[in-house]
KELOKOL-203129 format. One record per residue (C-alpha): residue in one letter; z, y, x. Coordinates in steps of 0.2 Angstrom, whole numbers, padded with zeros to 4 digits, always signed. Example, Ala and Ser with C-alpha at 12.3 -4.5 7.8 and 13.67 -1.06 7.14 Angstrom:
a+0039-0022+0062s+0036-0005+0068
***
This chain:
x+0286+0103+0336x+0293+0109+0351x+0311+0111+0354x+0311+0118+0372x+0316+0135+0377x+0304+0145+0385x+0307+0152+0402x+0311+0170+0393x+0321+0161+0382x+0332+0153+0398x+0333+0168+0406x+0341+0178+0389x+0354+0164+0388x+0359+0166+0403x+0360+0186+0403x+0370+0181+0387x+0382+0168+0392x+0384+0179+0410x+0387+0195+0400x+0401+0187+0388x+0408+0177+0403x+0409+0193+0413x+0413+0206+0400x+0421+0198+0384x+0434+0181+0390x+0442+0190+0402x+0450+0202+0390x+0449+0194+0371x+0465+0188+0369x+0475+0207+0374x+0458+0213+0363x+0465+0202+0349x+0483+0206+0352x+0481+0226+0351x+0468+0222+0336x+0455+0234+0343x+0438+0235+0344x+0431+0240+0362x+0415+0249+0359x+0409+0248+0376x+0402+0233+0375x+0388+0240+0362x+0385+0252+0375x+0383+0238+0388x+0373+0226+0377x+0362+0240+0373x+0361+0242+0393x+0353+0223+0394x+0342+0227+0378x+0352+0215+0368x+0355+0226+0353x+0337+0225+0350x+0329+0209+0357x+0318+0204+0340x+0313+0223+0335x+0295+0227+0341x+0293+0237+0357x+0285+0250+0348x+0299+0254+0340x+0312+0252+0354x+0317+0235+0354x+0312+0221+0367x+0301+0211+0358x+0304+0194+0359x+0305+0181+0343x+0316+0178+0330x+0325+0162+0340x+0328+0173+0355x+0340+0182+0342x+0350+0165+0339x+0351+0162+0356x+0361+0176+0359x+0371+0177+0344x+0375+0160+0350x+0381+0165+0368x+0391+0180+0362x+0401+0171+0348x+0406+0157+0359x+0414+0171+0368x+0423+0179+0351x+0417+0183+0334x+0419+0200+0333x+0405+0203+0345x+0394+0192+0338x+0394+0199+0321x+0394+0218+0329x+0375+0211+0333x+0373+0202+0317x+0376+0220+0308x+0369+0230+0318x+0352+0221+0321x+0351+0208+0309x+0357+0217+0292x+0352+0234+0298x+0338+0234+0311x+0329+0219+0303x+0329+0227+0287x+0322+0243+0292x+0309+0235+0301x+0304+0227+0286x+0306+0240+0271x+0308+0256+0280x+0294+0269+0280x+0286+0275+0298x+0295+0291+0299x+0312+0281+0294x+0307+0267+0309x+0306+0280+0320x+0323+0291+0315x+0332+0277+0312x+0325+0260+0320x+0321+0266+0336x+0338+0274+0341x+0346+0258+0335x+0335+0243+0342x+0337+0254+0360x+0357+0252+0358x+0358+0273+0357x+0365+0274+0339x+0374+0258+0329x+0368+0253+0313x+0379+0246+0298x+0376+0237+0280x+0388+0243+0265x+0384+0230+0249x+0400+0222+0247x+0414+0232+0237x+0431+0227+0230x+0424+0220+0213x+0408+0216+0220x+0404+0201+0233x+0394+0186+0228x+0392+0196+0211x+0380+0209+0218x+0376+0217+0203x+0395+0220+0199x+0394+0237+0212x+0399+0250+0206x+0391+0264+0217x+0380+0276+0208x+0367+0287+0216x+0361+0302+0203x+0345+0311+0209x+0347+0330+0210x+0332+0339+0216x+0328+0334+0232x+0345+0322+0235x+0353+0309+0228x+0372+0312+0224x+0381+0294+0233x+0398+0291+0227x+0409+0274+0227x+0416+0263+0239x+0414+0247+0250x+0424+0235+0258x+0424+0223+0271x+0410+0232+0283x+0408+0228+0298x+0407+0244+0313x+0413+0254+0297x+0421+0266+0310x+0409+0262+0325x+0392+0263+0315x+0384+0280+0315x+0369+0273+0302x+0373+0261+0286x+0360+0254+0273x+0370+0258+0256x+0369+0250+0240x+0372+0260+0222x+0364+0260+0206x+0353+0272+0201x+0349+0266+0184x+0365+0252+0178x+0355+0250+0162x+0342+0240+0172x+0357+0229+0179x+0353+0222+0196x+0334+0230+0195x+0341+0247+0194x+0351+0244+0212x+0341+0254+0227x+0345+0256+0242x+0348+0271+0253x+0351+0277+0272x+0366+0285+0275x+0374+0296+0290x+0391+0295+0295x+0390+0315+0299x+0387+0318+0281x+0401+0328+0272x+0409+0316+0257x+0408+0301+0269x+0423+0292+0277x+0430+0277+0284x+0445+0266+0285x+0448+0254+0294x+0460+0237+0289x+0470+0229+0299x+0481+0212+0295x+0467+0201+0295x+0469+0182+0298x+0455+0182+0311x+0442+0192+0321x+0456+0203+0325x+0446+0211+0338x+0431+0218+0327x+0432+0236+0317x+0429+0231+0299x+0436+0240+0284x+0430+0252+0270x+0419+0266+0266x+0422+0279+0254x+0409+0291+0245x+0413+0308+0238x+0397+0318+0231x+0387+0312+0247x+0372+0319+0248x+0357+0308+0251x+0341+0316+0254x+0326+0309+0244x+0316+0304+0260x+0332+0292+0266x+0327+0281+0250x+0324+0265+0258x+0310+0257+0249x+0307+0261+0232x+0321+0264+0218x+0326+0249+0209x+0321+0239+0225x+0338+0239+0231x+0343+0221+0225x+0326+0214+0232x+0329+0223+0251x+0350+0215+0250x+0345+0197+0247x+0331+0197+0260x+0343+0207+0272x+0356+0193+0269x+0340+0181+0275x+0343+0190+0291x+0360+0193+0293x+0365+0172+0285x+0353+0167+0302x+0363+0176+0315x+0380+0170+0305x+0372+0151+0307x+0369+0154+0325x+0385+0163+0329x+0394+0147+0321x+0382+0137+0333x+0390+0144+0350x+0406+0143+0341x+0406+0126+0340x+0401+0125+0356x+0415+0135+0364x+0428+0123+0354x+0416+0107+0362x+0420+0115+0379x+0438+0120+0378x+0442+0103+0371x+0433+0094+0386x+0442+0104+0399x+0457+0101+0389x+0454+0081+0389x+0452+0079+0408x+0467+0089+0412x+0480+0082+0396x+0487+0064+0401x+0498+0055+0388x+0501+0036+0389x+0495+0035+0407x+0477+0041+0403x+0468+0057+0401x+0465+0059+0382x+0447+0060+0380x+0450+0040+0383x+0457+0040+0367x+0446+0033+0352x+0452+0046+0339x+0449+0058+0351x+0433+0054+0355x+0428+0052+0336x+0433+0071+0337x+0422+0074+0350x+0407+0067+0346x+0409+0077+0328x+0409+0091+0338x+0393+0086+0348x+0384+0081+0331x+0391+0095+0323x+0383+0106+0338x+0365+0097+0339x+0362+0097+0320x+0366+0116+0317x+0356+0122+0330x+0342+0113+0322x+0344+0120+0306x+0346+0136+0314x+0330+0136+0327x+0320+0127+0307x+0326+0144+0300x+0320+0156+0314x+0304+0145+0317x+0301+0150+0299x+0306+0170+0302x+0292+0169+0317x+0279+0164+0304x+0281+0179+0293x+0285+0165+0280x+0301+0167+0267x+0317+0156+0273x+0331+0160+0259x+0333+0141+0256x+0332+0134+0276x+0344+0148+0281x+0352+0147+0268x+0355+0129+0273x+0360+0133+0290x+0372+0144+0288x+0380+0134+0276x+0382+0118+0287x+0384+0128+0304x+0398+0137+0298x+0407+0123+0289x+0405+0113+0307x+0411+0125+0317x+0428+0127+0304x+0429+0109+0306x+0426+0108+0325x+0441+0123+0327x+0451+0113+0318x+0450+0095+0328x+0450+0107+0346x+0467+0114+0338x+0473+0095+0335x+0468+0090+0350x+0475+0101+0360x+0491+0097+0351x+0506+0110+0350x+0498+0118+0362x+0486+0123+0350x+0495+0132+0340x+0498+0143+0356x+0487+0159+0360x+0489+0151+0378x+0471+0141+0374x+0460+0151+0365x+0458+0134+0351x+0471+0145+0340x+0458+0160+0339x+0444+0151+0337x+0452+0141+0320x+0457+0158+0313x+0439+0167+0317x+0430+0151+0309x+0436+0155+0292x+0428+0171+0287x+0410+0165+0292x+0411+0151+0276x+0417+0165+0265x+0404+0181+0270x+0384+0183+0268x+0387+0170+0250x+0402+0157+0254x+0401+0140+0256x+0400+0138+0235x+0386+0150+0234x+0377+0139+0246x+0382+0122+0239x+0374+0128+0222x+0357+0135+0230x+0354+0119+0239x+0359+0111+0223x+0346+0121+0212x+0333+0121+0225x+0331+0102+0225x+0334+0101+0204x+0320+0115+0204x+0332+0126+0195x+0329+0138+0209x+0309+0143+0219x+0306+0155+0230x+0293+0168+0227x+0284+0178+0242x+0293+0194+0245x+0282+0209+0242x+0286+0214+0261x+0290+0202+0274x+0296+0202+0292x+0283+0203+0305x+0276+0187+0311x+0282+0185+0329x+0263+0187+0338x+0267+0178+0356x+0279+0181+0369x+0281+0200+0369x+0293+0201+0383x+0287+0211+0399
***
């Protein structure tokens, strides 16, 4: 097993960590004060060919492997969350999911805009009495002719007011449970279709997330994505896609709290000495480091896997899980350790504590995992080979 990045892979990090240093620290924390979302940067992603960097050529995108993805997932959220899960939405829920369910002409309406950064795709599952209890939605889709009549709500979408496509989720047959769920294409042009977007939240202040509202939203027949009553089937192996990029997200945040705990060790003396010579800190500190190595192993297991073709729901499932409860427990130390100061938006320890939270509730929290590590091992709970899978990654594509 090889662990080393190849020279493309160098070179996108350090696109990555450049844009973010460059385009994203400078201005975070006045981003997070106002509690806006700067759509610019999608636009200036898209102008590096980030917003597509695992999606085929053919259809736009540049191409490289499902760890290239995870590279920069991790570079972007160790500059803040919200732009890292603007990714995560827009190519790994979205742009993943249509690469692998959509139909030709779809890929090409849809897929290609979006994996060249031109349009901004969305996911829409998770509605007020429905979130790890998928099939408690209560979205219906009736057929009419040649549409499908959309009406419902979600909550807590990400890009909600920034996203110009979003894969939707009703029932078209409740009788059926969660095998009556399809899943559907939507337009923000269409009329019925609004947005809302919430404000208060604890963290990721500077991302757009909110509701989506649906009244007598006309879907036409050919925006179906898959078949009906696969609906279930293409959210679970969407959540395969988007739980990675949430695990590697959690990776680079871990590693901004690693370096802004350093820095802050070498420059913070108490008793005489700086206070990385300090053996509690240091215990918190090294966390940190093991907190850092083990979940991007897990992570870089999990795309290893994605590259194969082969089905990961338990691996990235695994990695998510630890990743994200790591990188909580690493803001937490960077905030003890930086002391009152901490507690300050002067260091930017404060906002990477509150953004750490909502990555261990999203995409299953950390209970959901717990319980399917815990059946997988029991053998309460086995994997079967989706019916369509991603593409195998077929060697470095990049040109």
């Amino acid at each position: 097993m090889n662990f080393e990045l190849t020279e493309e892979q160098k070179m996108l990090r350090d696109t990555a960590r450049s844009f973010t240093d460059k385009e994203i620290m400078p201005y975070i924390a006045e981003w997070e004060r106002q509690g806006e979302f700067d759509p610019a940067i999608m636009a200036k992603l898209a102008e590096l060919g980030l917003m597509g960097v695992c999606i085929p050529e053919e259809y736009g995108g540049s191409g490289m492997d499902y760890n290239s993805l995870a590279i920069v997932c991790e570079e972007l959220e160790r500059g803040d969350t919200a732009f890292r899960t603007a990714v995560s939405v827009h190519t790994g829920l979205n742009s993943m999911t249509l690469l692998q369910w959509a139909s030709e002409e779809q890929k090409q309406k849809y897929l290609t805009p979006q994996a060249k950064g031109d349009k901004i795709g969305a996911f829409g599952l998770t509605e007020p009495a429905a979130g790890s209890d998928v099939a408690s939605l209560e979205s219906t889709a009736v057929k009419e002719g040649d549409y499908y009549i959309l009406n419902g709500q979600k909550t807590w979408i990400s890009l909600c007011d920034t996203a110009d496509h979003f894969i939707v989720f009703a029932y078209t047959d409740k009788s059926k449970k969660h095998k009556g769920i399809s899943a559907f294409i939507v337009e923000r042009t269409w009329e019925g279709f609004s947005s809302k977007a919430t404000k208060g939240k604890h963290g990721i202040r500077a991302g757009n997330t909110g509701e989506l509202f649906f009244d007598q939203v006309k879907v036409p027949k050919e925006n179906l994505l898959g078949k009906e009553g696969e609906g279930f089937k293409i959210a679970m192996s969407a959540l395969d896609n988007g739980r990675f990029t949430v695990a590697a997200g959690a990776v680079g945040q871990i590693m901004a709290c690693l370096e802004a705990s350093v820095k802050y060790c070498h420059e913070r003396e108490t008793f005489g000495k700086e206070i990385g010579k300090h053996q509690l800190v240091q215990q918190m500190i090294a966390k940190m480091e093991a907190g850092l190595q083990m979940s991007r192993l897990l992570v870089y297991r999990a795309g290893a896997l994605k590259n194969q073709g082969k089905r990961n729901t338990r691996e990235t499932s695994l990695a998510k899980w630890q990743a994200c409860d790591f990188a909580n427990k690493a803001a937490d130390d960077a905030v003890q350790i930086h002391g009152a100061y901490g507690y300050s938006d002067e260091y930017p320890v404060e906002r990477y504590l509150r953004n750490s939270k909502a990555p261990v509730i999203y995409e299953g929290t950390r209970e959901i995992h717990t319980i399917m590590q815990a059946e997988y091992v029991l053998g309460y709970r086995q994997d079967k080979p989706l019916n369509k899978s991603l593409p195998a990654w077929e060697g470095n594509l990049v040109k």
